[in-house]
Structure formats: structure tokens, C-alpha cells
C-alpha positions, 0 to 999 in steps of 0.5 A: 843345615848341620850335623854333628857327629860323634867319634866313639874312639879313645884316640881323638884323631885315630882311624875312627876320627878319620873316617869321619872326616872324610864323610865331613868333607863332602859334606862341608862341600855341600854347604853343611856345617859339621861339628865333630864331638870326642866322646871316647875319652869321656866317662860315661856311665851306661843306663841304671834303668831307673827310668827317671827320663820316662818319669820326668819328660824333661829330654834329660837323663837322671844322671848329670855328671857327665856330657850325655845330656848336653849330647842329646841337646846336640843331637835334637838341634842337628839336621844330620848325626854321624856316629863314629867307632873303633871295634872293640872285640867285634862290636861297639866301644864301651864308651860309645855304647853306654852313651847310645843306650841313655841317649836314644832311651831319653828321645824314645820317651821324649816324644821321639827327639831324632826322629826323620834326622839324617843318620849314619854310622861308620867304624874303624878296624885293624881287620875284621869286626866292622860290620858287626860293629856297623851293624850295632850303629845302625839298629839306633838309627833304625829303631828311632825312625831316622833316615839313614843313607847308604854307600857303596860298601859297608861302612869300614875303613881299615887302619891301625895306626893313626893315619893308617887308614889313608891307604884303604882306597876303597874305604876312603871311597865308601866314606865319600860317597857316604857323605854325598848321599847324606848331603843329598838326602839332608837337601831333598828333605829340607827342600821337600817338608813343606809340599810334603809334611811329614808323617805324624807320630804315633804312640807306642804299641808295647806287646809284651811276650810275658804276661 
């Protein structure tokens, strides 16, 4: 099994890179591989709303001079997703934010790519705005019917600068102990899909407010 997380954080090995690593380390120490991806210092460009993957059916996003498709393709393949961010102004980085809304806008037209991964998110912050942050990771997870694990505490871990996070005890508690439910839950399903398969989609019922 496998998961990729993604590290929405301009820094490469800042706070944000971290915090996923501590969530990395149980989960290489269940057996799972890991492959962390930088997407912080890449350009990307948010979603035009032209609707060219709705039209193309082809897991693609129209626009290809950057990663994000490449992305997606990681994401289909994985087992397990963690997202990673700083907070930005109480929310999700730019960066991270226009990568989120293209990618998962491809896979809720494309049949659903993630749906029943494991996924999680986590940020990182001098003070306050984690949970807001936190809070906008998780509607992805919730809105593209993944399975998302919990931990003992909000998933924030405090830090300015790189390394500083280190000293959070309790962050670097939640972080574990996130880790060690994601593995738990990724083994309980890969061990369970054939006695019981899962669910089978259905098709989006669209009702519109405004007619």
C-alpha cells in the first residue's frame, strides 16, 4: 500500500513538511510506503471553470503546463492521501487551494477517482488559524466520499520557524497518533474489500436553489 502526500507549503522542509513526516513515520512503520510531493513552490494556476474535463472524460484538467494532472494520476494510484499546509490569513495556501479545486473537480466528473482512499489533512501555524485551515482540507475529503481517520486533537502543529514545531509535544502527539489510525484504517480495508465489496456509486443528483 501507498500514500502520497502533498506539502502545500512554499518552504520544502518548513513546519508543514514536518508534520507530515511525523504522520510518514508510522506509517512506514506499518509496512506502507510514502512519497511526499512539493507543491508550494510550483505555479498553479486555479480552476477557468471551462469545464473541459466534464466534456473530455479523460481524468484530465484542460489546462497542461503544470503538474496538476500528473497529481491526479498520483492520487488515483495511491491507497492513502495526506494533505499538508501552512495557514495563510486562517486558511489554505494559494497554491494548494487552486491545486485542490482542479483536482478533485476532475475526479467528481471522472467517476469519482479517490473515492473510499484514505485521506487526511493537517496544517501548520505560528498561532491560530489551524483549524480553519484543517477544517477547508477536510470538506475535499468529505465531499469526494474518502474515508478520513481521526486523531486526538485537531490536526495543528505550532511552529515558525523550520523545526520549530518539534517542540509542540502535543502536536507531534496528534501527528502520530493520526498516522496510526491511517494505517490502521488502510489495513482494515485492504483486508476486508473482498468479504465485504464496497458500495456501488451512484449518479449525482444535482438540485439546483434557482431555477
Amino acid at each position: 500500500m501507498k500514500v502520497v502526500g502533498f506539502n502545500g507549503s512554499p518552504n520544502k522542509k518548513g513546519n508543514t513538511a514536518g508534520s507530515m513526516n511525523m504522520v510518514f513515520e508510522e506509517l512506514e512503520n506499518a509496512g506502507i510506503e510514502t512519497e511526499m510531493i512539493h507543491v508550494g513552490k510550483k505555479k498553479i494556476q486555479g480552476c477557468i471553470a471551462c469545464h473541459g474535463c466534464v466534456k473530455n472524460q479523460n481524468e484530465a484538467c484542460t489546462i497542461e503546463d503544470d503538474p496538476v494532472n500528473e497529481w491526479i494520476q498520483k492520487m488515483k494510484e495511491a491507497d492513502g492521501i495526506l494533505f499538508g499546509s501552512p495557514v495563510h490569513f486562517s486558511g489554505v495556501a494559494g497554491t494548494m487551494k487552486s491545486f485542490l479545486d482542479r483536482a478533485f473537480f476532475v475526479s467528481s466528473v471522472n467517476g469519482g477517482l479517490f473515492r473510499h482512499k484514505v485521506g487526511a489533512g493537517v496544517a501548520a501555524v505560528r498561532r491560530s488559524g489551524g483549524i480553519p485551515a484543517v477544517d477547508t482540507l477536510n470538506h475535499y475529503i468529505n465531499y469526494s466520499e474518502m474515508i478520513m481517520p481521526s486523531s486526538n486533537y485537531w490536526n495543528v502543529a505550532h511552529g515558525l520557524a523550520p523545526g520549530e514545531m518539534e517542540q509542540d509535544g502535543e502536536g507531534k502527539q496528534i501527528m502520530a497518533v493520526l498516522g496510526k489510525n491511517m494505517a490502521w484504517i488502510m489495513k482494515i480495508i485492504e483486508h476486508g474489500k473482498e468479504q465485504f465489496p464496497a458500495p456501488e456509486p451512484v449518479a449525482k443528483t444535482m438540485t439546483n436553489f434557482i431555477r
